[in-house]
Structure formats: structure tokens, C-alpha cells
C-alpha positions in Angstrom: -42.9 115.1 79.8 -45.2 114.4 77.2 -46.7 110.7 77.2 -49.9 109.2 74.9 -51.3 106.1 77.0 -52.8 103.8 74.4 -54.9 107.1 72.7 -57.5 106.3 69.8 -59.4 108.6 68.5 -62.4 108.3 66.0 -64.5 111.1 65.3 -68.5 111.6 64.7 -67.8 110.9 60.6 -66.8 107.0 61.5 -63.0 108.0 60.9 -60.8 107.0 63.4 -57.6 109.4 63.2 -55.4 107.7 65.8 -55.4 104.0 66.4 -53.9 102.7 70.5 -50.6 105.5 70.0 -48.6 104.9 72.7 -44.9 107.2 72.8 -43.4 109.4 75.6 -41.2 112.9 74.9 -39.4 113.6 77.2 -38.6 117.8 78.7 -36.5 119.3 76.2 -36.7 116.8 73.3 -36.8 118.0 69.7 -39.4 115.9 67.7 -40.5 115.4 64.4 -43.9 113.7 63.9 -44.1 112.3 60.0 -46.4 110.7 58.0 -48.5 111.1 54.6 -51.4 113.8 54.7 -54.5 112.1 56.5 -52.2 109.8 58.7 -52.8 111.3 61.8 -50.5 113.9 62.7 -52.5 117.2 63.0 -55.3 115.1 65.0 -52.2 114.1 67.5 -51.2 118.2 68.0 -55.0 118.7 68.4 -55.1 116.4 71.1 -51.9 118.5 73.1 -53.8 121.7 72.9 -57.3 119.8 74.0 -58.6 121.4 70.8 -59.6 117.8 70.5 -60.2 115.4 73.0 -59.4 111.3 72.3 -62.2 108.7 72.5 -60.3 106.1 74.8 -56.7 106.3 76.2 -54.8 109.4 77.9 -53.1 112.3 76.9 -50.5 113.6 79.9 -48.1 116.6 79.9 -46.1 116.3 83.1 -48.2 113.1 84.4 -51.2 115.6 84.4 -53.9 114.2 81.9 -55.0 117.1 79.8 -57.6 114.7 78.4 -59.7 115.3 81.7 -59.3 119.3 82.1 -62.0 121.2 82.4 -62.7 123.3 79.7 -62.5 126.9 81.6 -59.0 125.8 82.5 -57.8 125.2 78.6 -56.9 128.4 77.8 -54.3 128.0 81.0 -53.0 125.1 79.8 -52.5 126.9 75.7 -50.5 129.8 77.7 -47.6 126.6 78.3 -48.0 125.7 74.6 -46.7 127.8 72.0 -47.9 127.3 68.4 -46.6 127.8 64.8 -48.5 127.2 61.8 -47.6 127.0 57.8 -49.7 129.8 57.1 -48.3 132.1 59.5 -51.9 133.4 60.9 -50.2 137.0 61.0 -52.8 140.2 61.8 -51.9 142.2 58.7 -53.4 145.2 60.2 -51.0 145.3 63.0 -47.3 145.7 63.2 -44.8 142.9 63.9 -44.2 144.5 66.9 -48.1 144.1 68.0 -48.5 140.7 66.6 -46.1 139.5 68.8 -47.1 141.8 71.5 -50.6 140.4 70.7 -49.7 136.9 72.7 -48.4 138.6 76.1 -51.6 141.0 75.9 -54.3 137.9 75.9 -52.6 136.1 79.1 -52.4 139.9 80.7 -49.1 140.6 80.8 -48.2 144.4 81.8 -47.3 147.0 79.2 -43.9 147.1 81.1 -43.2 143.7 80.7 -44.5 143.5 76.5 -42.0 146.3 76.1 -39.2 144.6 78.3 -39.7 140.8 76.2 -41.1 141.7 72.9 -37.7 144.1 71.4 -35.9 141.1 73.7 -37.7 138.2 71.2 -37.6 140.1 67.9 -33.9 140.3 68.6 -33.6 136.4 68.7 -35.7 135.6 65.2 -33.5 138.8 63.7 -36.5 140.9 63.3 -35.5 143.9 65.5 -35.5 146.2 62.6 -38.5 145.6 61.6 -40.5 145.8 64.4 -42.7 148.7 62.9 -43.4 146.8 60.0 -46.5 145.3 58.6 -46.1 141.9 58.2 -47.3 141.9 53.9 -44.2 143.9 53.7 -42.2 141.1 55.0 -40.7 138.0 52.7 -42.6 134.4 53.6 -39.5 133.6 56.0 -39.9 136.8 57.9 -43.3 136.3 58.5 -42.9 132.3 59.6 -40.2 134.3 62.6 -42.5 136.7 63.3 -44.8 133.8 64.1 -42.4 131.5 65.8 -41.4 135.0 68.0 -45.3 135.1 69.1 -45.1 131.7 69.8 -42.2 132.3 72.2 -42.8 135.1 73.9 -44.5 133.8 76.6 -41.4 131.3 77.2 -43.8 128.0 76.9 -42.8 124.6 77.9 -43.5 123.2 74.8 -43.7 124.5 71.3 -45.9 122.6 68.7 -45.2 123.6 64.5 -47.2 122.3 61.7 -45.7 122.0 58.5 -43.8 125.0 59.7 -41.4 124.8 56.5 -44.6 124.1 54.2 -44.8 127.7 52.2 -41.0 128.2 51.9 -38.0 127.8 49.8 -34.9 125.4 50.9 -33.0 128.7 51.8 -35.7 129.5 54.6 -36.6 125.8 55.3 -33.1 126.0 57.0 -33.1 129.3 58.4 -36.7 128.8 60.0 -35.4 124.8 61.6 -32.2 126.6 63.0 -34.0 128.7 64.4 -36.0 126.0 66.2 -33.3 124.0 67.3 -31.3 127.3 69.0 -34.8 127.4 71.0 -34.9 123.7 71.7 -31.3 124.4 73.0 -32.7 126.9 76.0 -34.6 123.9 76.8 -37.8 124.1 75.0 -39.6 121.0 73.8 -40.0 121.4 70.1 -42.9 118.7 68.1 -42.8 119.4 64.4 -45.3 117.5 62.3 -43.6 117.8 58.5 -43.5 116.5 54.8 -39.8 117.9 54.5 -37.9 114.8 54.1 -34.6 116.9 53.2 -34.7 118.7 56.9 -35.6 115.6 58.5 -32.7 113.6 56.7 -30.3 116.7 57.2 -31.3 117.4 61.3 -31.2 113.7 63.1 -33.8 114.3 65.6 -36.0 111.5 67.2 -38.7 111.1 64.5 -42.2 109.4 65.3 -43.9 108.3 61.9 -47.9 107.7 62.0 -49.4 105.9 59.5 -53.2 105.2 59.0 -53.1 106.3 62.7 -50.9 103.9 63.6 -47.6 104.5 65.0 -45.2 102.5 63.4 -42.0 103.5 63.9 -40.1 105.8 66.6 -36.4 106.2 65.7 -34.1 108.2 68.5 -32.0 110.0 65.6 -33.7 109.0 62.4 -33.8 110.5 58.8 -37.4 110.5 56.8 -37.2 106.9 56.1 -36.4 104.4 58.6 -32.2 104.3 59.5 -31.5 103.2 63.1 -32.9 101.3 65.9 -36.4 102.0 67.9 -35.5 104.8 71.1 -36.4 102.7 73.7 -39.4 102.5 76.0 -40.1 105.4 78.5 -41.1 104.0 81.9 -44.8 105.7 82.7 -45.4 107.5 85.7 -48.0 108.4 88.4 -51.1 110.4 86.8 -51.6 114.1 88.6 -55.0 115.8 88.5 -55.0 117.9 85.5 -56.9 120.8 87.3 -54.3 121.1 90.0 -52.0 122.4 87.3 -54.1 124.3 84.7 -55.9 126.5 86.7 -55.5 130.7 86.9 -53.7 130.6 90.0 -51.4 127.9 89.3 -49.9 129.4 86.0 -50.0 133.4 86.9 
């Protein structure tokens, strides 16, 4: 479970990005997080991954308050987070089958076990076939699965997108968020911050709109502009001691 506990955050510049958010997502939700450019949004993933950290409030995955951890014990906490970004941020001079190989290597997973997942992952995004391929040879939707297979392979708890649709056509706009939603289905939380108003409209998922860093509206199956009533409230739970979790033995 994912829960922001009154967050604000305000940077050096003066700008404050996120104003008292307060939402929980529950395990296994599919989320999109809307708003115009500026709003908030990115700030909000930046806060999940501890890339940032907020200036009052908490931040909690599974009632363990990532706003606390200890900076050695981030990169433990990024191997449960899964990322996928609208530019891709491919290696061109390695192969799809390495890019994706790329995110078992840097958590120290066995050559036995790359070769067991990896063939195991392409298969899923439909990218077996081109596992020897470099990914400029690949169309824009081919390269957004080779990302979202990296971002998988590791079988996080949560998977965070960023305008994952933002440099494709409609055609791979759906191809790329049915993809997503058969990995929410294996019980995946999916968070998808987006301008795509068609996908939104199309998918009725829970959508959480920021605006001016405010969150003003949180809709349990919502289109792009506001349609049905407000999912209700979450009840909060006991805080747990972030370093308990995120720490090397507790995640190997």
C-alpha cells in the first residue's frame, strides 16, 4: 500500500510542487495521476523513488515511511520499483536482450537466472524475436516494451510510468496501456502520470488529478475530466521503520 500523509513539498527556488496531498493506493491498484505540465505530478513519482524527499508530511509504501530511509538503503528500496519513462532511456549500444538483462545485472542476479527470466519477459512485451536487436532498429512502440520489459524483470511491487504514451501514435498508445493493464492483472501496482485524455477516457481506472499541487479530485473509475463520485477514504495504518524493510538483507 501506498499512502501520502499530508506531503508538501517546496523546493530551494521558493516553488512549492505539492501542497498537504493526502491519497492512499492500495496493492494492486492501476492509477493514473493527471494534471497540466507543472502541476505536480513528476515531483509526486520523485517522492516514491526518494529521488526527492518532501519538506513536511510522509510518504509510506507498505506503512514503512520511505521519507526517513537512509540513503545507502535507496537503491534497495528502487529494486521494488520498476520504472518507465517517455523517452525510453534505451542503451543503444547494447542489444534488447542486454538492456533488459542490464536491470537483473545491477541488483546481482546470476547469469543462470538473466538467461532463465529475460527470454521469459521478452516473450510477455512480444519482443522474443528481437532479442538480438539494437534497440535504433526498433519502431518507438518496440522500444517503449523493451523498456517496460526492463522495468519488469525484476517482478517489482510497484511500477511507476511517466507519460509512457507521450512519443507514440494512437495505434501504440493502446498497445503499450494493454500491455500495462495484463501486468497490473498479475498483481502489479501500476501509477501512470499522463496527458492522454483518450486512454484515460477509454480505460476507467481510479484517476488522481493534481492541480497547482493540489489534489483536487480522486475518482475510483474516472475519465480525464471529472464523471463519478470521489473513491472513498482509506483508513491509515501503523508506521513501520523504513530501514527494517529496505535494507540488503531484507530484499536479497
Amino acid at each position: 500500500m501506498i499512502e501520502f500523509r499530508r506531503v508538501t513539498k517546496t523546493y530551494s527556488t521558493g516553488t512549492t510542487a505539492l501542497r498537504d496531498v493526502s491519497f492512499t493506493i492500495e496493492n494492486g491498484e492501476f492509477v493514473f495521476i493527471i494534471g497540466r505540465s507543472g502541476a505536480g505530478k513528476s515531483t509526486l513519482i520523485k517522492l516514491l523513488t526518494c529521488e526527492e524527499r518532501p519538506s513536511t508530511g510522509q510518504v509510506l509504501i507498505d506503512r514503512f515511511d520511505v521519507s526517513k530511509i537512509k540513503r545507502r538503503y535507496v537503491p534497495y528500496l528502487r529494486r521494488n520499483i520498476g520504472m518507465v519513462f517517455q523517452d525510453f532511456r534505451l542503451i543503444h549500444t547494447k542489444s534488447v536482450f542486454q538492456n533488459v538483462a542490464f536491470a537483473m545485472e545491477i541488483v546481482g542476479s546470476s547469469m543462470k537466472a538473466i538467461k532463465r527470466r529475460v527470454p521469459i519477459v521478452l516473450s510477455i512485451v512480444g519482443l522474443r524475436d528481437k532479442a538480438l536487436v539494437r534497440p535504433r532498429m526498433l519502431s518507438g512502440g518496440e522500444q517503449q516494451r523493451v523498456a517496460i520489459a526492463r522495468a519488469m524483470v525484476n517482478n517489482p511491487m510497484l511500477l511507476l510510468a511517466d507519460e509512457p504514451t507521450g512519443n507514440l501514435d494512437p495505434t501504440n498508445s493502446e498497445a503499450i496501456m494493454a500491455l500495462l493493464e495484463q501486468i497490473n492483472r498479475s498483481g502489479t501496482t501500476i501509477i501512470i502520470c499522463t496527458h492522454d485524455r483518450d486512454l484515460v477516457d477509454r480505460m476507467k481506472k481510479r484517476v488522481i488529478e493534481i492541480d497547482d499541487g493540489n489534489l483536487v479530485r480522486d475518482d475510483c473509475q474516472g475519465g480525464y475530466a471529472q464523471t463519478n463520485p470521489a473513491c472513498p477514504a482509506h483508513q491509515s495504518q501503523t508506521e513501520r521503520p523504513a530501514d527494517d524493510l529496505f535494507r540488503p538483507e531484507a530484499v536479497s
